[in-house]
N, CA and C of each residue as an Amber inpcrd file, in Angstrom:
protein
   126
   0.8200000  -1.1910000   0.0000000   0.0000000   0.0000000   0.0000000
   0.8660000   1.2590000   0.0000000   1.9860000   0.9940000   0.7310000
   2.7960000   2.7500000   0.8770000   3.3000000   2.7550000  -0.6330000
   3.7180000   1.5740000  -1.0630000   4.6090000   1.6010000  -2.2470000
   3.5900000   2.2300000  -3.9360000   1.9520000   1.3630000  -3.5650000
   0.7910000   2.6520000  -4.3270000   0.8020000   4.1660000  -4.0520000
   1.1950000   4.6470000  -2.6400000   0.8370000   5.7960000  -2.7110000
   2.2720000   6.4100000  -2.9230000   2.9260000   5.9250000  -3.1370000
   4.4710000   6.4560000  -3.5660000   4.4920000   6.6170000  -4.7250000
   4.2640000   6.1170000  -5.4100000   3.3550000   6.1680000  -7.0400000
   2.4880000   7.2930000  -7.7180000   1.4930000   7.1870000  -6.4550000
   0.5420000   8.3350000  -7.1090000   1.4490000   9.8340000  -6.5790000
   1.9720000   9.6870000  -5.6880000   2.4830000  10.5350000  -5.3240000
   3.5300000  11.6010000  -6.3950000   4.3240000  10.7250000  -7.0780000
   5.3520000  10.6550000  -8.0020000   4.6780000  11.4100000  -9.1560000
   3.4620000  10.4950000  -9.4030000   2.8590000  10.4880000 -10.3890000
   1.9690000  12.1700000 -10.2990000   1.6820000  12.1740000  -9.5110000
   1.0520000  13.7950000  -9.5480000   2.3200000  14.4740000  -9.3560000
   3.6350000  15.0130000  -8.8810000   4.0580000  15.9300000  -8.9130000
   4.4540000  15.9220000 -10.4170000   4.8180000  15.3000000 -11.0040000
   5.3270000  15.0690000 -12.4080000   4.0800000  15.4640000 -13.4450000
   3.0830000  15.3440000 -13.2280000   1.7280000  16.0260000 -13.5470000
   1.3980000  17.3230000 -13.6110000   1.8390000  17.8830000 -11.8460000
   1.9300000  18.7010000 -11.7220000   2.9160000  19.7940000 -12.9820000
   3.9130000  19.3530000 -12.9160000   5.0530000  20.1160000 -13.1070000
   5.3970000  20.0550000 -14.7810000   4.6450000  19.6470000 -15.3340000
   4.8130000  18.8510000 -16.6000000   3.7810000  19.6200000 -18.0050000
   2.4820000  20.2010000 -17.1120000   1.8560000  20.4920000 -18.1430000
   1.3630000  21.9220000 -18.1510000   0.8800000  22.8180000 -18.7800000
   0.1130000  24.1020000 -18.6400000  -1.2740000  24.6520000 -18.6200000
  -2.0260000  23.4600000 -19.0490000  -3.5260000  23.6110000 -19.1310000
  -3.9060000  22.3010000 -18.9570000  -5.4570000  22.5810000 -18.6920000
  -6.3800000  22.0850000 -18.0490000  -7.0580000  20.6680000 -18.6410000
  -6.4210000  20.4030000 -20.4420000  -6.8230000  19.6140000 -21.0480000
  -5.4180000  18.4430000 -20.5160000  -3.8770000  19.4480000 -20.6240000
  -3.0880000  18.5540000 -20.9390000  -3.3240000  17.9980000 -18.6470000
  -3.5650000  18.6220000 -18.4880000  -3.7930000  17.7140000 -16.8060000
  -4.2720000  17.0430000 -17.0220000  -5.3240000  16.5680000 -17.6370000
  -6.0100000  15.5110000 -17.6020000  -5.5500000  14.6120000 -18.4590000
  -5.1910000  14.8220000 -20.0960000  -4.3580000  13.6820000 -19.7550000
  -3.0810000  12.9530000 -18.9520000  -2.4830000  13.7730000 -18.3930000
  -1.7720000  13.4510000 -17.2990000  -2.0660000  12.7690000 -16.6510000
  -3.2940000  12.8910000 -15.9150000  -3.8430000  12.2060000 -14.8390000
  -3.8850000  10.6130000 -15.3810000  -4.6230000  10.9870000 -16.5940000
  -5.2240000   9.8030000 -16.9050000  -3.8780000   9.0780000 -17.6270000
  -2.8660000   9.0340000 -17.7660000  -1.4070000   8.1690000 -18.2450000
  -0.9720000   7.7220000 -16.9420000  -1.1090000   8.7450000 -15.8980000
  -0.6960000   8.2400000 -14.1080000  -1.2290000   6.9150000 -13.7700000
  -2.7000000   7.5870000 -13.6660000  -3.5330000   6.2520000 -13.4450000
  -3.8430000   5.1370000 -13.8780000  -3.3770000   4.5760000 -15.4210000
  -2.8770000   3.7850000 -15.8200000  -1.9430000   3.2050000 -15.4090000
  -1.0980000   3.8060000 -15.6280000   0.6920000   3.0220000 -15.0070000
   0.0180000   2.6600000 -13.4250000  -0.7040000   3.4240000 -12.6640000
  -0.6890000   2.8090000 -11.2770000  -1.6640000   1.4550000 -11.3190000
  -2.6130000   1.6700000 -11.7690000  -3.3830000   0.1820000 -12.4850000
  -2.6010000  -0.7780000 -12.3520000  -1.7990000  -0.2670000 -13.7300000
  -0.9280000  -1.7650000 -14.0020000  -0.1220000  -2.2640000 -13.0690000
   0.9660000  -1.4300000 -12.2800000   1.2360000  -1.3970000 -10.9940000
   0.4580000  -2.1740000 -10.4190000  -0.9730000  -1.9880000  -9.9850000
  -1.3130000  -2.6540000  -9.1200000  -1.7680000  -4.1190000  -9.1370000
  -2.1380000  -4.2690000 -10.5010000  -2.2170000  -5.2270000 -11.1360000
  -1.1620000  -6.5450000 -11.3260000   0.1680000  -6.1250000 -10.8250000
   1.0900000  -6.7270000 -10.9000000   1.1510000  -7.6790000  -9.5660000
């Protein structure tokens, strides 16, 4: 479980820091939450 939220964690600052608008956040989000899926899935 810490090692998921180490993930999302990762995964939003890089989100954060990565895009300029409101369309490209979301896909952000939504490439994060994939990879953590699969992650979890593993």
């Amino acid at each position: 479980m810490t090692k998921l939220l180490s993930l999302i964690a990762i995964a939003l600052s890089f989100t954060l820091s990565a895009c300029n608008t409101v369309k490209g956040v979301g896909q952000d989000i939504q490439k994060a939450g994939e990879k953590i899926e699969g992650a979890a899935k593993k």
